[in-house]
Biopython code that builds the backbone (N, CA, C, O; Angstrom):
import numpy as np
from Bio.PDB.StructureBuilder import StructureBuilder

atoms = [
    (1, "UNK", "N", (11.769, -7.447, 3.634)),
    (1, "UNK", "CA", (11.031, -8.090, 2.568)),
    (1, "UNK", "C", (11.386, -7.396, 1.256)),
    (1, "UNK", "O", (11.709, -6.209, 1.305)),
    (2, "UNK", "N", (11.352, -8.035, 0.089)),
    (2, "UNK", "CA", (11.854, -7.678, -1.335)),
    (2, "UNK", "C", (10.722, -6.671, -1.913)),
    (2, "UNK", "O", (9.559, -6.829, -1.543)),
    (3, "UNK", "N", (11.038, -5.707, -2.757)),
    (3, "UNK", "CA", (9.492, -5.201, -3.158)),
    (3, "UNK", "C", (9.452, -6.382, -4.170)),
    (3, "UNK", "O", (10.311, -7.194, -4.515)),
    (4, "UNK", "N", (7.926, -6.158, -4.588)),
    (4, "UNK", "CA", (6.801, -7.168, -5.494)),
    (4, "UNK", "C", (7.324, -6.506, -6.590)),
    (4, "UNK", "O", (7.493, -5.315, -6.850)),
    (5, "UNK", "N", (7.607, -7.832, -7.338)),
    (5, "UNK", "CA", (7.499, -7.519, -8.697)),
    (5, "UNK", "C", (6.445, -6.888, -9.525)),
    (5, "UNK", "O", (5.303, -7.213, -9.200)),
    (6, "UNK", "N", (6.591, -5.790, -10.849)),
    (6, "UNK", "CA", (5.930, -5.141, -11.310)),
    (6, "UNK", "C", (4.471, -5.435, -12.019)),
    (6, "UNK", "O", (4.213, -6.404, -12.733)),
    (7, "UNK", "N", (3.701, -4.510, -11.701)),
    (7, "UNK", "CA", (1.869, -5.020, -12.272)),
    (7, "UNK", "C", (1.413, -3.656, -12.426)),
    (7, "UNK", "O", (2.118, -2.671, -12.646)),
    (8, "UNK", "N", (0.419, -3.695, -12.317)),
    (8, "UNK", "CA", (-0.232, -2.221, -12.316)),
    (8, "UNK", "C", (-0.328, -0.724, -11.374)),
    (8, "UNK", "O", (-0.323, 0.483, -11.618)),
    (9, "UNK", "N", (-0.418, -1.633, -10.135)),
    (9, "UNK", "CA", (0.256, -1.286, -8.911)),
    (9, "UNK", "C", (1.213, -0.844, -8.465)),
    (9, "UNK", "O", (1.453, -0.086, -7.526)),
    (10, "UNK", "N", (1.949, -1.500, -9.396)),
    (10, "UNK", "CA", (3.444, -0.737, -9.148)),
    (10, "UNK", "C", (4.305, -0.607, -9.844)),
    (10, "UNK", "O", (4.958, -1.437, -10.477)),
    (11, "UNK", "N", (4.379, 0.681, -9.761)),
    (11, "UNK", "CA", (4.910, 1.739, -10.627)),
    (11, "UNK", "C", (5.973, 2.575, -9.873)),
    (11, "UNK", "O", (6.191, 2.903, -8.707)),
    (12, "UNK", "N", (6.566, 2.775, -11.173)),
    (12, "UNK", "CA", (7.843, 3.621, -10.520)),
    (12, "UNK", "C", (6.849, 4.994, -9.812)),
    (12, "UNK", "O", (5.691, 5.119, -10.209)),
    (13, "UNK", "N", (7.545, 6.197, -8.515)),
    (13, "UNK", "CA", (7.014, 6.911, -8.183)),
    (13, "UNK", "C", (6.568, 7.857, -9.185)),
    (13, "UNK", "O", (7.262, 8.369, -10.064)),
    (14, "UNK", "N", (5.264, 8.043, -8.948)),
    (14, "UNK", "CA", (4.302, 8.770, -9.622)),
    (14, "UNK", "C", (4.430, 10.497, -9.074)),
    (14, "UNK", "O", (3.853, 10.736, -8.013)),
    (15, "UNK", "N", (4.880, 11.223, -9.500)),
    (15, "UNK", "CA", (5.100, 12.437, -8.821)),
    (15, "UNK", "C", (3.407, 13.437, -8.409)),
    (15, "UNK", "O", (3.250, 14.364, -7.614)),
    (16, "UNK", "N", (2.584, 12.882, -9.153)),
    (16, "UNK", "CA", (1.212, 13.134, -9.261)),
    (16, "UNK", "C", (0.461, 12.480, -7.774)),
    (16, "UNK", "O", (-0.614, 12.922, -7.367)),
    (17, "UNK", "N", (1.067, 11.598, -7.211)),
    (17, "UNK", "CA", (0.367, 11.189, -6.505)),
    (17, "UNK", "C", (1.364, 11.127, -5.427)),
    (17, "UNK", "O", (2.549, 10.853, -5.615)),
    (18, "UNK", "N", (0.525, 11.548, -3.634)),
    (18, "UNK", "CA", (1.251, 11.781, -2.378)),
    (18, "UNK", "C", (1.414, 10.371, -1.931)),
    (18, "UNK", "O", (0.996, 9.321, -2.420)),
    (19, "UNK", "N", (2.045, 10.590, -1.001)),
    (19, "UNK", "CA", (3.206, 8.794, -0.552)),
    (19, "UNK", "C", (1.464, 8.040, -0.021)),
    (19, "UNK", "O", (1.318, 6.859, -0.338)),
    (20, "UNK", "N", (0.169, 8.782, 0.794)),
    (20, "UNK", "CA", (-0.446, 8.477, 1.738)),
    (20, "UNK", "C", (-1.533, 8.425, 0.185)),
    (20, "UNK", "O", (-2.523, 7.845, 0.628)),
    (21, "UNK", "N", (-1.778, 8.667, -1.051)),
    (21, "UNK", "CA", (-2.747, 8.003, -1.888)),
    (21, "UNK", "C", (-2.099, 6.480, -2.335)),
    (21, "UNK", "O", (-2.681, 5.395, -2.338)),
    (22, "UNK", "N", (-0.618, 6.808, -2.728)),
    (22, "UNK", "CA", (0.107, 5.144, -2.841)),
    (22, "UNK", "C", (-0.280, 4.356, -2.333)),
    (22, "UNK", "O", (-1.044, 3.477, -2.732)),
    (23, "UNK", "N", (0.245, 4.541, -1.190)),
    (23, "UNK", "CA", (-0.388, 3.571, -0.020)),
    (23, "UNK", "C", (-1.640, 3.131, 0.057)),
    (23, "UNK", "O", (-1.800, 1.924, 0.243)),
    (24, "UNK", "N", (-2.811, 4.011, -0.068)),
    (24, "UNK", "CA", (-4.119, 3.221, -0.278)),
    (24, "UNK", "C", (-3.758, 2.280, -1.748)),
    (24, "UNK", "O", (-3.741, 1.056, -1.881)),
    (25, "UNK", "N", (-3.549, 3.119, -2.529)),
    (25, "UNK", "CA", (-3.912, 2.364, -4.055)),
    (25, "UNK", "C", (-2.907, 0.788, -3.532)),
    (25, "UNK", "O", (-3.531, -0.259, -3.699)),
    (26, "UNK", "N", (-1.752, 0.675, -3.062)),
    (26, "UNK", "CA", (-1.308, -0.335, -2.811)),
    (26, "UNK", "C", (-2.272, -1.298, -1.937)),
    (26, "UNK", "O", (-2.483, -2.412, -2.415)),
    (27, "UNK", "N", (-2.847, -0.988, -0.759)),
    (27, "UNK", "CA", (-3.953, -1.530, 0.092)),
    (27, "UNK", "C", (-5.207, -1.887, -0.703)),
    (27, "UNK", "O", (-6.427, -1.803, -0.566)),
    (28, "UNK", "N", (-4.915, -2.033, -0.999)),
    (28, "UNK", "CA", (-6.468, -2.003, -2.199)),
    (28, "UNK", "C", (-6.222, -3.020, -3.387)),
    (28, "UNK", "O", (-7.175, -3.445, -4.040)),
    (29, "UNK", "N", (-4.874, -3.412, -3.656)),
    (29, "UNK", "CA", (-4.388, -3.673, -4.691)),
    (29, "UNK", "C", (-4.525, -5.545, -4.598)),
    (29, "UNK", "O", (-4.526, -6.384, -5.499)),
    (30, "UNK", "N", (-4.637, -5.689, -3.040)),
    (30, "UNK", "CA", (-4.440, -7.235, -2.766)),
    (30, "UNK", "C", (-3.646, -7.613, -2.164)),
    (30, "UNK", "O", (-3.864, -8.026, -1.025)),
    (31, "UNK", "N", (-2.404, -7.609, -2.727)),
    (31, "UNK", "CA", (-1.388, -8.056, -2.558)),
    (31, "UNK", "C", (-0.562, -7.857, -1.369)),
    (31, "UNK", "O", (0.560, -8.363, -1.333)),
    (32, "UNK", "N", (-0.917, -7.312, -0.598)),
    (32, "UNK", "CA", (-0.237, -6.738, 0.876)),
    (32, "UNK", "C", (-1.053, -7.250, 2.107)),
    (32, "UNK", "O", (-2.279, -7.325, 2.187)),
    (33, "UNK", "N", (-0.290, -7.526, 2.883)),
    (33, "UNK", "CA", (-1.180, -8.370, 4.281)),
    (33, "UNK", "C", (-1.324, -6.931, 4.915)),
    (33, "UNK", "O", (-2.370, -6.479, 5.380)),
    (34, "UNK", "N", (-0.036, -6.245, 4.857)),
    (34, "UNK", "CA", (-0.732, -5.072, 5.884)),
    (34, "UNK", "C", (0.185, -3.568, 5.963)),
    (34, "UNK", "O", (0.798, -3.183, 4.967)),
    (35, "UNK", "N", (0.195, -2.936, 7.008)),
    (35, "UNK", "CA", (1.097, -1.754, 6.537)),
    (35, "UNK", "C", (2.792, -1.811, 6.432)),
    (35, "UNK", "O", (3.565, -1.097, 5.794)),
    (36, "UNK", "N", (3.035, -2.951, 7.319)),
    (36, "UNK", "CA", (4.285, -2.915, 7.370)),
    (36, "UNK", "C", (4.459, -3.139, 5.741)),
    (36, "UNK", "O", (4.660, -2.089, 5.131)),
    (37, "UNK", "N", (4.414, -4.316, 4.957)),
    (37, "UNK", "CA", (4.212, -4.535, 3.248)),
    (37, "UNK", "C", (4.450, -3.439, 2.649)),
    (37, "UNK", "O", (5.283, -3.396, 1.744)),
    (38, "UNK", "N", (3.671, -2.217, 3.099)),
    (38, "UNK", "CA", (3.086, -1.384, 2.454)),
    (38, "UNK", "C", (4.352, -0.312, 2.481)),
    (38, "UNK", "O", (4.909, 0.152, 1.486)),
    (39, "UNK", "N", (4.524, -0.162, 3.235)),
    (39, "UNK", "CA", (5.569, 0.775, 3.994)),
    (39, "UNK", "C", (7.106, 0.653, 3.230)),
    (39, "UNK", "O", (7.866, 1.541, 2.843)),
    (40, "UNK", "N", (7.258, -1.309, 3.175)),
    (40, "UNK", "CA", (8.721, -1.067, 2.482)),
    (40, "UNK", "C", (8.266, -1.248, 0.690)),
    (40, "UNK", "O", (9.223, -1.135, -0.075)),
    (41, "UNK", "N", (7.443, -1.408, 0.303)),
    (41, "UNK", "CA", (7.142, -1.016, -0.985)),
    (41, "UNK", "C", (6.815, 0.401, -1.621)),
    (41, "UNK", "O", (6.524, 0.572, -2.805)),
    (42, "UNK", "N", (6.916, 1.485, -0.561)),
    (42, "UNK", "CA", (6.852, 2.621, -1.140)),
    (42, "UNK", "C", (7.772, 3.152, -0.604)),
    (42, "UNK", "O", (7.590, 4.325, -0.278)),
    (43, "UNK", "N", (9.173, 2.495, -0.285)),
    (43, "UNK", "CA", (10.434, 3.145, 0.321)),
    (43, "UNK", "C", (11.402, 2.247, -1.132)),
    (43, "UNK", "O", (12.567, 2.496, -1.439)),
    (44, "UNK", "N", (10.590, 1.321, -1.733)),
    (44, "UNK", "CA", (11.401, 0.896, -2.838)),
    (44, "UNK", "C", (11.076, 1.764, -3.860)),
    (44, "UNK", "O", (11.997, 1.902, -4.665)),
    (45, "UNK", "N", (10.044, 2.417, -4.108)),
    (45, "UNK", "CA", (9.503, 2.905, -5.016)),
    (45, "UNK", "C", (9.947, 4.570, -5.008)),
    (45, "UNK", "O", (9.810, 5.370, -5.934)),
    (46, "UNK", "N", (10.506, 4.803, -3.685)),
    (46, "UNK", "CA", (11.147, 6.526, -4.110)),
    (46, "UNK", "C", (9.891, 7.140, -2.737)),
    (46, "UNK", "O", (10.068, 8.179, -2.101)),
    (47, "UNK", "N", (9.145, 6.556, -2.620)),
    (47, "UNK", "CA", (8.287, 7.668, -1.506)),
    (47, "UNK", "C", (8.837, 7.672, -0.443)),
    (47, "UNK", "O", (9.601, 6.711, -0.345)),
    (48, "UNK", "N", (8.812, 8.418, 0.574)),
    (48, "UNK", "CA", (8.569, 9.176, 1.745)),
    (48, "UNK", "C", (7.573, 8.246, 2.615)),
    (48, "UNK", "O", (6.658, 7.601, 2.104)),
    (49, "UNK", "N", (7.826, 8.259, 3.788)),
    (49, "UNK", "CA", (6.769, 6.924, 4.559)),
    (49, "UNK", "C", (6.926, 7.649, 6.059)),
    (49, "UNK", "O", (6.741, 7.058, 7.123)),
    (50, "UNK", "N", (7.362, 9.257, 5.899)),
    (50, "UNK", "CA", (6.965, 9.611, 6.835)),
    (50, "UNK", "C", (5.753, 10.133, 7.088)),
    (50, "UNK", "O", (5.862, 11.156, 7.764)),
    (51, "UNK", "N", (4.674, 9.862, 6.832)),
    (51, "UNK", "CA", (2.823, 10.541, 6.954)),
    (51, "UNK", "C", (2.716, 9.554, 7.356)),
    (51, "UNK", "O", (2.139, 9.589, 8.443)),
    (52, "UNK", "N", (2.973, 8.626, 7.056)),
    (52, "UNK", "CA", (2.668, 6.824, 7.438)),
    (52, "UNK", "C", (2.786, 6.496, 9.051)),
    (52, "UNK", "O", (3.540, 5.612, 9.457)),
    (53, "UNK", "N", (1.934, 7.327, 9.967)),
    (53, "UNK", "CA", (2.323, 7.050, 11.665)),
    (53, "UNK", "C", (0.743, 7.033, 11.490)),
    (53, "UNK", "O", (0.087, 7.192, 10.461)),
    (54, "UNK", "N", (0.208, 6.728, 13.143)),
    (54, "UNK", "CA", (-0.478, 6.932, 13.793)),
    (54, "UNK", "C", (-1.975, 5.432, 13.780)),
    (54, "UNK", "O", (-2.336, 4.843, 12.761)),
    (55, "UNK", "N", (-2.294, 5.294, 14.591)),
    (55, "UNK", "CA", (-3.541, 4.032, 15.183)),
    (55, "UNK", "C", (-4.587, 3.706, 13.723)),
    (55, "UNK", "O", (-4.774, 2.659, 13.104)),
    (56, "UNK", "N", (-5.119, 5.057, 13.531)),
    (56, "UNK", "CA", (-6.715, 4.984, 12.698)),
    (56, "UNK", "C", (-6.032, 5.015, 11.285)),
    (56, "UNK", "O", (-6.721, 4.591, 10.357)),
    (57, "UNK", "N", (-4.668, 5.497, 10.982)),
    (57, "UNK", "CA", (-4.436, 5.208, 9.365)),
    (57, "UNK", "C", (-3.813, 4.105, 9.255)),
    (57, "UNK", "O", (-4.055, 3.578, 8.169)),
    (58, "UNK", "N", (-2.961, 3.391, 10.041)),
    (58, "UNK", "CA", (-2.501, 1.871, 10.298)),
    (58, "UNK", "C", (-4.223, 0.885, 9.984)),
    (58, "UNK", "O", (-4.579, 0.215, 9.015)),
    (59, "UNK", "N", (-5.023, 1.262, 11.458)),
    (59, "UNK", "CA", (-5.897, 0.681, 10.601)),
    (59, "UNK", "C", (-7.112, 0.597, 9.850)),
    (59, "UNK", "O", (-7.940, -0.311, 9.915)),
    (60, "UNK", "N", (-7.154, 1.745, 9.042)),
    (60, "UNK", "CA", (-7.790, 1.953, 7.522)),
    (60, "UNK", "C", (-7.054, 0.904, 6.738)),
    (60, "UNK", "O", (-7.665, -0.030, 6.219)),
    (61, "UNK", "N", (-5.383, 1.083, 6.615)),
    (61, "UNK", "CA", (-4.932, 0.736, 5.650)),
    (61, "UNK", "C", (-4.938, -0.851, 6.223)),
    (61, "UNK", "O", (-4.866, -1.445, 5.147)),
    (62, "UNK", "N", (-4.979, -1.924, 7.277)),
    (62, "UNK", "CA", (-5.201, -2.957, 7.376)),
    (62, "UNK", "C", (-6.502, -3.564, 7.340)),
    (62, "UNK", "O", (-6.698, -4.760, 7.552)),
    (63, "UNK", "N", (-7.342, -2.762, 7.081)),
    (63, "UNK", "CA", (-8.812, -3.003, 6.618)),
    (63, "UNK", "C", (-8.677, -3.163, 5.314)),
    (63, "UNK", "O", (-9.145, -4.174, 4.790)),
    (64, "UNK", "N", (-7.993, -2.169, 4.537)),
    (64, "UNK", "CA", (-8.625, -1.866, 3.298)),
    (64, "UNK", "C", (-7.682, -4.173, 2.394)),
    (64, "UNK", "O", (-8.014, -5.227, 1.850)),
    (65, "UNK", "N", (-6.528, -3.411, 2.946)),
    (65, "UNK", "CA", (-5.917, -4.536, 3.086)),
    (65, "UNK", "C", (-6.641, -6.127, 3.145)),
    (65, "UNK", "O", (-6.856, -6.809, 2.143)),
    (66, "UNK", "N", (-6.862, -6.412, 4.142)),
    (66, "UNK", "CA", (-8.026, -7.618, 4.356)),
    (66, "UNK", "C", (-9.421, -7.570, 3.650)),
    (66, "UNK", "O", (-10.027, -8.629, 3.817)),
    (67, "UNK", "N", (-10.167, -6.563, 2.843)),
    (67, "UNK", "CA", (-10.986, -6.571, 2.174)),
    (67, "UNK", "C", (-10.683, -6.801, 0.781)),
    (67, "UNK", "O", (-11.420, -7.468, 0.056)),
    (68, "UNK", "N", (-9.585, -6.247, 0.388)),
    (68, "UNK", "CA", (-9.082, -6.736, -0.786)),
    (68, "UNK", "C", (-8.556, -7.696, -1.222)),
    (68, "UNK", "O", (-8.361, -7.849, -2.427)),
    (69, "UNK", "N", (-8.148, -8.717, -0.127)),
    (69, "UNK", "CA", (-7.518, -9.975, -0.126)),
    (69, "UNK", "C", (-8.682, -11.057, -0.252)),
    (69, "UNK", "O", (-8.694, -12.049, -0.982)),
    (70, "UNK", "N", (-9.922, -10.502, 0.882)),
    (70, "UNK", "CA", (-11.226, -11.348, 1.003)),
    (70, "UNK", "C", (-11.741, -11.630, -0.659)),
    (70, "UNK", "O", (-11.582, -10.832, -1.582)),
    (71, "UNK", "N", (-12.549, -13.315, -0.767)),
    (71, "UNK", "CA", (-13.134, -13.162, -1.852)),
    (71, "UNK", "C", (-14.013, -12.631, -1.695)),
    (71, "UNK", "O", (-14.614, -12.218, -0.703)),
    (72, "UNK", "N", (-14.264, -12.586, -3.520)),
    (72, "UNK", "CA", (-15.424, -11.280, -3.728)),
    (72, "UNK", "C", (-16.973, -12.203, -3.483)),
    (72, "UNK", "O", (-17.044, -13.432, -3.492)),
    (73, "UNK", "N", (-17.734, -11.578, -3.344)),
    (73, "UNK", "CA", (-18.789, -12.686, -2.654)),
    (73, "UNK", "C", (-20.297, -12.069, -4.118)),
    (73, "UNK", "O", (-21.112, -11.167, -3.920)),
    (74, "UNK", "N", (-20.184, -12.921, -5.408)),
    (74, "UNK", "CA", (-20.372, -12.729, -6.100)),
    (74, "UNK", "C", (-22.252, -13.493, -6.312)),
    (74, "UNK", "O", (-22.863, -13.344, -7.370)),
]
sb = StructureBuilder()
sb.init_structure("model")
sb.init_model(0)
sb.init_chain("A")
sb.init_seg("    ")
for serial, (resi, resn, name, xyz) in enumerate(atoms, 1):
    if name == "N":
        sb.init_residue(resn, " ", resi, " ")
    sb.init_atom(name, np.array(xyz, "f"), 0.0, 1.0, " ", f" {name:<3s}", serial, name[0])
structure = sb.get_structure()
């Protein structure tokens, strides 16, 4: 998949911030169905996507993912 064109979200790598805060701020952002998304957008961006293993951070980040996509219930 292509990375997403540029918004607020995404930004060239931020040296201030670790590959595993990206990744939330990306999950959070909307725009991503889920980690795989997530994964090649911060391998376009210069990060590291090796912290990026394991069951319960896959799915945090596909939660956070689907809550941010959900409308807002206003």
């Amino acid at each position: 998949m292509a990375p997403r064109p540029a918004n607020p979200y995404h930004l060239d790598m931020n040296p201030n911030l670790t590959p595993l805060e990206r990744a939330f701020a990306l999950a959070r952002s909307g725009e991503y169905l889920g980690p795989g998304e997530i994964r090649a957008q911060l391998k376009a961006e210069g990060y590291s996507t090796v912290q990026l293993e394991g069951k319960s951070l896959m799915k945090q980040l596909r939660d956070l993912c689907a809550a941010a996509r959900a409308p807002s219930e206003a």
